[in-house]
C-alpha positions in Angstrom: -39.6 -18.1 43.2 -43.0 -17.7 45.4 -42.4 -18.2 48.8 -44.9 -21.1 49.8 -44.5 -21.2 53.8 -46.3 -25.1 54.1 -43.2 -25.9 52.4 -40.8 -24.5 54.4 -42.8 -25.6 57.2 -42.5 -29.2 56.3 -38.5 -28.8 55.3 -38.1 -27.6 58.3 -40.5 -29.5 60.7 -38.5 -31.1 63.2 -36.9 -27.7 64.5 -40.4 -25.8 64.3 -41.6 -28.9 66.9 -38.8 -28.8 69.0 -39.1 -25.2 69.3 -43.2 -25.7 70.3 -41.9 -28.3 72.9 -39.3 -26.2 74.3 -41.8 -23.5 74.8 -44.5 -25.5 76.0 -41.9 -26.5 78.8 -40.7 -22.8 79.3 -44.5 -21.5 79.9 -46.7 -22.3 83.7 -50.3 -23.0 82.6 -50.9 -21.8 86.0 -49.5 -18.2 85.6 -51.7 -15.8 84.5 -48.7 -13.7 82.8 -47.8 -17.0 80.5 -51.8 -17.7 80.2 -51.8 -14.4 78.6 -49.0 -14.5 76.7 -50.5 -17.6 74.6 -53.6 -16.3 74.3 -52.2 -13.1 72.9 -49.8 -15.3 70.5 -52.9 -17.4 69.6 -54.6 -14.3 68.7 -52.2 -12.8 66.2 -52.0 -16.2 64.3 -55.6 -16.3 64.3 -55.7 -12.9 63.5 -53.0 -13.2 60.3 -51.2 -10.6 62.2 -48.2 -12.8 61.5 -46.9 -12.0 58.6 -43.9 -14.0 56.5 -42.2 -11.3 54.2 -39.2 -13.4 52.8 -37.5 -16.6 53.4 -33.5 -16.9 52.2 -33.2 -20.6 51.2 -29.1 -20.3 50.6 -28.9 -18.7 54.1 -31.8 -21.0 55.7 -33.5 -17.9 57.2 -36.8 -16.9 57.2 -38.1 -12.9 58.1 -41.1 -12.5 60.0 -43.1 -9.5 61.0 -45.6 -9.5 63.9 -47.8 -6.8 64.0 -48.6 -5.9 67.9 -48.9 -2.4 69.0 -45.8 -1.8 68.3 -44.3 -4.6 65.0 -42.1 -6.6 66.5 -39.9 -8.3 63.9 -38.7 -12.2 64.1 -35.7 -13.9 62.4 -35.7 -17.6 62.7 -32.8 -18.8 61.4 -33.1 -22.6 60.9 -29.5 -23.3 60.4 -28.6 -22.2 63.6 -31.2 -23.0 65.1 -31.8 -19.4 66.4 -34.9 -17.8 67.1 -34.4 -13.7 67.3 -37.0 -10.9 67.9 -36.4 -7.5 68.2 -38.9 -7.3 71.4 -37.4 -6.2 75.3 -38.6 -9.6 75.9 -36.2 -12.3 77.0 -36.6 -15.8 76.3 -40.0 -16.8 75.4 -42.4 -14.0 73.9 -46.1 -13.5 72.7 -44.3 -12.9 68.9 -41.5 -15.6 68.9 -44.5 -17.9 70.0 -47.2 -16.6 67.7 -44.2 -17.3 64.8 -43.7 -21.0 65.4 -47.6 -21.6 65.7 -47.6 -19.5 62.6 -45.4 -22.2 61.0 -46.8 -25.1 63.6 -50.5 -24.4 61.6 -48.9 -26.2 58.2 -48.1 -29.1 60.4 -51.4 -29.8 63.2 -53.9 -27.9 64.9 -52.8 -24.8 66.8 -56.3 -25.7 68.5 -55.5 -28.9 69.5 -51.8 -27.8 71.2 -53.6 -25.0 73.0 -56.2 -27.2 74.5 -53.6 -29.5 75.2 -51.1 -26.7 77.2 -54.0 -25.3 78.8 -54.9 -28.9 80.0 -52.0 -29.1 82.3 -53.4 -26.3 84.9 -54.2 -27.6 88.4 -54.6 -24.4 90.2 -53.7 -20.3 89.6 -50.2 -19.4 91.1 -50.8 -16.4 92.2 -54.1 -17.6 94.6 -51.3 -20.1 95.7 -48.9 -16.7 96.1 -51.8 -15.3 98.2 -52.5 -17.9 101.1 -49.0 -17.3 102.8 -48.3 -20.1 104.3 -45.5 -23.2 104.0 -48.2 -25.5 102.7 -49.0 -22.9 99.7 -46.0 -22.0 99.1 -44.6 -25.5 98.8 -48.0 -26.5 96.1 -46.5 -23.6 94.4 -43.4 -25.0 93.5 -44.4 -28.4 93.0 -46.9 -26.9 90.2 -44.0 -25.5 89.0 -41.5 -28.1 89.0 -44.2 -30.5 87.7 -44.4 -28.3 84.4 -40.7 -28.3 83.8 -39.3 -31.6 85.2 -40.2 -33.3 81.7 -42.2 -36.0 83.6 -40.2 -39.1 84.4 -37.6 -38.0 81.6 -33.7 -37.6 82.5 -32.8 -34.1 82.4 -28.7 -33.8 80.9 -26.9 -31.7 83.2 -26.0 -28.6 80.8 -29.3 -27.5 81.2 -29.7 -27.5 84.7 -28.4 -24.2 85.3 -31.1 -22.7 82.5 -33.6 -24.9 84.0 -33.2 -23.6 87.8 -33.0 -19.8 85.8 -36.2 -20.3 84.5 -37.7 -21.8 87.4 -37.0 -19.3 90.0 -38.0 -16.5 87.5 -41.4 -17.9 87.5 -41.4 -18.4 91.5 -40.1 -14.7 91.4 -43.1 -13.0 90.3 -45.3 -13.7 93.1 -42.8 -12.6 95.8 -44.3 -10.8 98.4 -44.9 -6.8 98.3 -43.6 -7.0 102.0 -39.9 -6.2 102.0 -39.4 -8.0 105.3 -40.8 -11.4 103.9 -38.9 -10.9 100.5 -35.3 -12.9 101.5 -37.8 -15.4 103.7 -39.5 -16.3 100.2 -36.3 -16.4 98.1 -34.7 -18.8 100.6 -37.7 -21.0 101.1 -38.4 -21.2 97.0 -34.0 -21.7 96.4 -34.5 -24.9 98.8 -37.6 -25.9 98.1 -36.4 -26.4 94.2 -33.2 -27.8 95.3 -34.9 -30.3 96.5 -38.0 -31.2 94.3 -35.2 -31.5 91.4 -32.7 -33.4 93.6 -35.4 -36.0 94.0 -36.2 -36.2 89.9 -32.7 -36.5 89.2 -32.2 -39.4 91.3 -35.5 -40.7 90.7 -34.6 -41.0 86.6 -30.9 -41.9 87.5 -29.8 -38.5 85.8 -26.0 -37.8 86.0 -24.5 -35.5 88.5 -20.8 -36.0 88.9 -19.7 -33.5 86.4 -18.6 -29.7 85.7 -22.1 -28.6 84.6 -23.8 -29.8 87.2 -21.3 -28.8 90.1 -21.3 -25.3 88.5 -25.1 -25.0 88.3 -25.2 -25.9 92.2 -22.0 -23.6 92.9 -24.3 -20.7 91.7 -27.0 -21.6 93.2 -24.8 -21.8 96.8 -23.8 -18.7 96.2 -27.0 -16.6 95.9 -28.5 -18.9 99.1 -25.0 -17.0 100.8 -26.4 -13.5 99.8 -29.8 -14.4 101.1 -28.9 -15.6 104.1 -26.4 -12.8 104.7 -29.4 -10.7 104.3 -32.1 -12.3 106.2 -29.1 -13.1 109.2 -28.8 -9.5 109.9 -32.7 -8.7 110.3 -35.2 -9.5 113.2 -37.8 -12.1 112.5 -41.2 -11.9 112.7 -43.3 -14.5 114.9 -45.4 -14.9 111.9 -42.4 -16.4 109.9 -41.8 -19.3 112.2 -43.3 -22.1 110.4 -41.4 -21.0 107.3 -38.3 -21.5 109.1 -39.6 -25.2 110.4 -40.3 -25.6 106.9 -37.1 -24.6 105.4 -35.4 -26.8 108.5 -36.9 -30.1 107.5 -36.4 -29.2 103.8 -32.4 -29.0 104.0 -32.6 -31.9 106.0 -34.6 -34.1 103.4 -32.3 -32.3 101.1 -29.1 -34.0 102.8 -30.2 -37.1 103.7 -33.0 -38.3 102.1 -31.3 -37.2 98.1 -28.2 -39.0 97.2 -25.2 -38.2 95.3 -22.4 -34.9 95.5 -23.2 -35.6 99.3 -20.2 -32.5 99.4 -22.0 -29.9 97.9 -25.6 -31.3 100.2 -23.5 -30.2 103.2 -22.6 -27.0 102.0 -26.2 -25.9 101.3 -26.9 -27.4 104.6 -24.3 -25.7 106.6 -25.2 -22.5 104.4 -28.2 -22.4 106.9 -27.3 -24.0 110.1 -24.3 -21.6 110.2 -25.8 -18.0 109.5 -29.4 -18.3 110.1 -29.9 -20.8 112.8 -28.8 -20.0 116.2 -30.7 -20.7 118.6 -30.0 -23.7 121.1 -33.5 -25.1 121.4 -33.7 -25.5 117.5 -29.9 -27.0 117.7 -31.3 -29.6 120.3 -34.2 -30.3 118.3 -32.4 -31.1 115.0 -29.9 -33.4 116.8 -32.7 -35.1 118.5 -34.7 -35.7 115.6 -31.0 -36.9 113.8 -30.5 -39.0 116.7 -33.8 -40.8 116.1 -33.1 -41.0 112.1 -32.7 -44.3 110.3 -32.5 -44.1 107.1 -29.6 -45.3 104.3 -27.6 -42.2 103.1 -24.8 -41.8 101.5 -23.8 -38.8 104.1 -22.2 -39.8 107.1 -24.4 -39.2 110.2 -21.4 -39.0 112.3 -20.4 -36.0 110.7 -23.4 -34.2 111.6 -23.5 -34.9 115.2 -19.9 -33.5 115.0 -21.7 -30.8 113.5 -24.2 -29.7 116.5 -21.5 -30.6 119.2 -19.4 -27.7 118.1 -22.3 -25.5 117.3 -23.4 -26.6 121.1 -19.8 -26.2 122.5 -20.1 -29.5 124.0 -16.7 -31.0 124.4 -17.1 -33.9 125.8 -19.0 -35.4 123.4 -17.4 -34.1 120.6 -13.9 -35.7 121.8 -16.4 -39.2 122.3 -17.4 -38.6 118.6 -14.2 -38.2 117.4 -12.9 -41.2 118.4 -14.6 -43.1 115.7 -13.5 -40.6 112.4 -13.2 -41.9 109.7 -9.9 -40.4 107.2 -11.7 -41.0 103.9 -14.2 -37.9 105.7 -12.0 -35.1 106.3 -13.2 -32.8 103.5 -17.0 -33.1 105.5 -15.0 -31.9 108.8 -13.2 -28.8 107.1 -16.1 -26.9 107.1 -16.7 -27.8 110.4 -13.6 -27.1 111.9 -13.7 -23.8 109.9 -17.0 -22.8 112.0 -15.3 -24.0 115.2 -12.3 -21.6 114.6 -14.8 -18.7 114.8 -16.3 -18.9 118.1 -14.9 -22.2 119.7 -10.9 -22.3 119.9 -11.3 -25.5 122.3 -13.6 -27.5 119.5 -11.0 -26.5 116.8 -8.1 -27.6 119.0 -10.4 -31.4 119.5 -10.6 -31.5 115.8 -7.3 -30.6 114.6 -5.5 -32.6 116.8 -7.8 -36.2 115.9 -7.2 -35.1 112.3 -3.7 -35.0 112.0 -2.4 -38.2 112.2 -4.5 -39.1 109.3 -3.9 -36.2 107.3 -1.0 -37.5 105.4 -2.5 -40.7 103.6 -6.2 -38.2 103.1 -3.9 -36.1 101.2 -2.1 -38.1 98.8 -4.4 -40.9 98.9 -7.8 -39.5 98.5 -7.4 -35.7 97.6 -6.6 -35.5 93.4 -3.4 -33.4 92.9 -6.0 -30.6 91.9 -7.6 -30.7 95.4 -4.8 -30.7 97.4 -3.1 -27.2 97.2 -6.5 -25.4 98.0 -7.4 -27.9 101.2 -3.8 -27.5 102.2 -4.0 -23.7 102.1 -6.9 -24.1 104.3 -6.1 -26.5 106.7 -2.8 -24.9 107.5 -4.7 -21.5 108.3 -6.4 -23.5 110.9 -3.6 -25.2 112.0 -2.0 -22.0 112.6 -4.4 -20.6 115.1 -3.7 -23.5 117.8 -0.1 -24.5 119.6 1.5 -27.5 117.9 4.3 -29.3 119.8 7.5 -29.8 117.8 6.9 -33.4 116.5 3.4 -32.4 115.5 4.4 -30.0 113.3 6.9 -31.9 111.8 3.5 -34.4 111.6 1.9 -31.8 109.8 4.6 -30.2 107.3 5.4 -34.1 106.2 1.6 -34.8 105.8 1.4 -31.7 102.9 4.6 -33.2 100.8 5.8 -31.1 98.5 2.6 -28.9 99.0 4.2 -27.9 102.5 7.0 -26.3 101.6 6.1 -22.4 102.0 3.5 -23.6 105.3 6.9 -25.0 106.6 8.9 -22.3 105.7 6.5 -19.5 107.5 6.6 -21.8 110.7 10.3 -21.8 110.8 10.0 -18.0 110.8 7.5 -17.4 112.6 9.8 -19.9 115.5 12.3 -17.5 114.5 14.7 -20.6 113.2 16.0 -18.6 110.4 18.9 -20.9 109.9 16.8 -23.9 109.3 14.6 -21.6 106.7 18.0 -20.4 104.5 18.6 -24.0 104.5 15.2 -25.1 103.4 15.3 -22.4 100.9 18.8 -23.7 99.2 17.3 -26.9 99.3 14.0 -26.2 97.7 15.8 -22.9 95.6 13.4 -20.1 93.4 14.9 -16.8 93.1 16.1 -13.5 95.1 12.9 -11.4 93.9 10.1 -14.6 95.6 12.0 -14.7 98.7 12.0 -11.3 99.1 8.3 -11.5 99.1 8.0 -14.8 101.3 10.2 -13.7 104.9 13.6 -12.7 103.2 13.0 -9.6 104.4 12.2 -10.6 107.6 15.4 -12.4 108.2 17.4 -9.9 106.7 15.8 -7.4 109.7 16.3 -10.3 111.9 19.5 -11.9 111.7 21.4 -10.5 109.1 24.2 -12.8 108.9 22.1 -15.8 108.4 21.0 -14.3 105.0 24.5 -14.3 103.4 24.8 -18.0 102.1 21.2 -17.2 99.8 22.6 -14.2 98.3 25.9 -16.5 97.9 23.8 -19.1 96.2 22.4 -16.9 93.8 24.8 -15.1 93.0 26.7 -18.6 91.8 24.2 -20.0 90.0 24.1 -16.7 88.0 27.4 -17.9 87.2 26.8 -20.8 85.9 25.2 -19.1 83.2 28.1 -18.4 81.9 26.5 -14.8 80.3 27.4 -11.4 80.2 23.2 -10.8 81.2 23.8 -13.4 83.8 26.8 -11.7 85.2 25.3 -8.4 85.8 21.8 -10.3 87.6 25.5 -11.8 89.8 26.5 -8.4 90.7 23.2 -7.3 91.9 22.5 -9.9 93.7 26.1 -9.1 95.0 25.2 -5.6 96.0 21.9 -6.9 97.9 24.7 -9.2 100.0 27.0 -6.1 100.1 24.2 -4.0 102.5 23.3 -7.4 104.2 26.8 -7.9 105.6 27.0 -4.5 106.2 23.7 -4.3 108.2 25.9 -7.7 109.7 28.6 -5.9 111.3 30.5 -8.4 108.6 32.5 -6.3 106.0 35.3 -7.9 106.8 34.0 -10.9 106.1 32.1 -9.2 103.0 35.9 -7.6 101.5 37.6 -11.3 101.7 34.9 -12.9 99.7 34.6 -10.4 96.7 38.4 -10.9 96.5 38.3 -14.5 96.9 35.4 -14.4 94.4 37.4 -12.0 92.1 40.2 -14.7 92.0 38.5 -17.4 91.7 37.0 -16.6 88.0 39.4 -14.3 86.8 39.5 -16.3 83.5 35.8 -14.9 82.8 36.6 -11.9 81.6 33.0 -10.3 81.0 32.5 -10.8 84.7 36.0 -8.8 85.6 35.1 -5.9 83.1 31.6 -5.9 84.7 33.0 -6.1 88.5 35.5 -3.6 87.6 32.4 -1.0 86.8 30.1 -2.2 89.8 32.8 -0.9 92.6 31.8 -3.7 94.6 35.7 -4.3 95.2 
């Protein structure tokens, strides 16, 4: 059968459009690299340099060649919806391109959709790239954002992390040749988008609270870390001030001004009040111009003042501000206790000791059951670093539940109450081998005697087993309890019990034949 591309075109129309649409969102009018790029694709259709060799109906594929300087050769495979080319190229290239407008000509004017694209330039990126200066660089990504933001259209969360990819791929190539303004432009671009898309997404009512858009900002937290690791260990330039004003108010806007995940908005914040930031005039500044602030958001504006006092050391209005916290807010104050616990024991002491009496009902009343080991984990590290009087650690251990087992067990320890923490072990039991890892040892070194009922307890419950495998797990855990009550002083103690033990189940005869052979007697 002859191959007849208009029909294959028309079978297959509503993939060939949606391909053209996609790439037409994927390619900046105003960068001279995509500018080429459709000019060069234009050319080759123009130029019937795109060539369809054969198209497999039972398969749904269709084999193209382009012929550049070097052939590059294109598979589009309509049933999975798969456009491959055997280019370097990622994403969008000059031959996948010139291969839909190849099949796009059957359908409209190739004219008419390059006129159209070309339309959409308001100004050349890289003469933005060139006048370094907030104002510029800001224009820049607004030209950018404009192109991909789909208008006033929703944009479904499991493309936001391909959408911010793109994005800063195409803010990437006009990074300055400087290397000391590099991490500056990175930052200012990472926040700048963060915000321009915040602002769509709540604009067009798009949904947030889910996995794919949680992870998409996760990633994105993490390579603002690496920047500002990097630009926190170098001197600034004079020149770069503005930037940094710019960046300030941004994050701010970003916070307060955007709604929704009002978590993860503190976590970018903090990201750059807590590594690059550190000066106290700027810290005065930002709480002044919070302090004068009136505007409804969804993030508490207590918790930032609570913020600036620790970063300020001031105590006495941090213990003011604390008098008005708010339970249902203890995740926001994590962080910040976390960044008091670095440089400012007294601020850490302040907030640990308002937060405590309303840890127990945060816990189990707002925290899922997913939350709540990793907060606890974290809270307790904190905890650990101050004094706590006795009933505030019995405060604290009740607060975790069931989560505060192994906290409560290393405090007992670490009071050296190694009775209490045998007890606590046979009432919450696991095994010889996990204890050994979590203090057995230490009590063992410590006080000896104390150990014996746990190796007792074992022992019996391997007896319950009623197994010949059981019984020999018995008489190791016996020998264990044999060098214990040596290490005791107590083998007196040690020879009565075997016997005891020995008469006690001397119906089981697997467990005489294998205490016979252990010498433990």
């Amino acid at each position: 059968m002859a191959l007849s591309i208009s029909d294959v075109a028309r079978r297959y129309s509503a993939f060939i459009r949606q391909q053209l649409e996609e790439m037409e969102r994927l390619l900046q009018p105003s960068s001279v690299e995509d500018e080429e790029l459709v000019r060069r694709a234009v050319f080759s259709v123009r130029n019937k340099s795109v060539l369809f060799e054969r198209f497999l109906p039972q398969k749904d594929v269709l084999f193209t060649v382009v012929q550049d300087v070097r052939p590059a050769e294109v598979t589009v495979d309509f049933g999975q919806q798969l456009i491959i080319c055997t280019c370097p190229q990622q994403n969008c290239c000059r031959h996948k391109l010139g291969v839909v407008l190849g099949l796009y000509q059957y359908l409209g004017s190739v004219q008419e959709w390059t006129s159209k694209w070309r339309a959409q330039k308001n100004v050349h990126l890289k003469s933005l790239a060139t006048e370094r200066n907030p104002e510029s660089w800001q224009r820049m990504v607004d030209e950018v954002m404009q192109h991909s933001l789909l208008g006033a259209k929703a944009i479904e969360s499991y493309s936001l992390s391909a959408l911010l990819t793109t994005t800063h791929s195409k803010l990437q190539r006009y990074t300055p040749l400087e290397r000391e303004w590099q991490p500056l432009f990175k930052l200012f671009m990472e926040f700048a988008v963060l915000n321009k898309l915040w602002a769509h997404l709540n604009h067009t009512n798009s949904s947030i609270n889910n996995y794919y858009f949680e992870a998409a900002m996760n990633s994105r937290l993490e390579t603002i870390h690496t920047i500002v690791s990097e630009l926190g260990s170098k001197s600034r330039l004079f020149a770069t001030d503005p930037f940094y004003d710019a960046i300030q108010d941004s994050i701010r806007e970003l916070l307060f001004e955007r709604s929704g995940q009002p978590q993860i908005r503190f976590q970018f914040y903090l990201a750059v009040w807590t590594n690059i930031f550190n000066e106290k005039n700027r810290y005065m500044k930002e709480l002044f111009l919070l302090e004068k602030l009136h505007i409804n958001s969804d993030f508490p504006m207590d918790i930032n003042r609570a913020l600036f006092y620790v970063l300020l050391k001031d105590s006495e209005k941090l213990a003011e501000q604390l008098l008005h916290l708010d339970k249902s807010q203890l995740t926001f104050y994590l962080p910040i206790a976390k960044l008091a616990s670095k440089h400012y024991m007294e601020g850490l002491q302040l907030l640990l000791k308002v937060m405590l009496p309303c840890l127990e009902d945060f816990i189990h009343a707002t925290l899922t059951p997913q939350q709540r080991p990793l907060f606890i984990k974290e809270i307790n590290a904190l905890y650990s670093m101050i004094e706590l009087s006795e009933q505030e650690a019995i405060t604290l251990y009740q607060a975790f539940g069931r989560y505060g087992i192994q906290p409560y067990a290393d405090f007992l320890l670490h009071k050296a109450r190694y009775d209490e923490w045998v007890a606590l072990q046979q009432l919450y039991p696991s095994s010889i081998s996990h204890l050994e890892a979590r203090g057995l040892k230490t009590v063992i070194q410590e006080a000896p005697a104390a150990a014996l009922p746990l190796y007792h307890y074992y022992a019996l419950e391997e007896l319950r087993q009623k197994s010949r495998m059981n019984y020999k797990q018995a008489i190791r855990i016996w020998k264990s309890m044999k060098g214990v009550a040596k290490k005791a002083g107590k083998m007196t103690y040690w020879t009565n019990y075997m016997q005891t033990v020995q008469q006690k189940y001397k119906r089981l005869r697997a467990l005489q034949e294998e205490l016979d052979k252990s010498n433990l007697i």
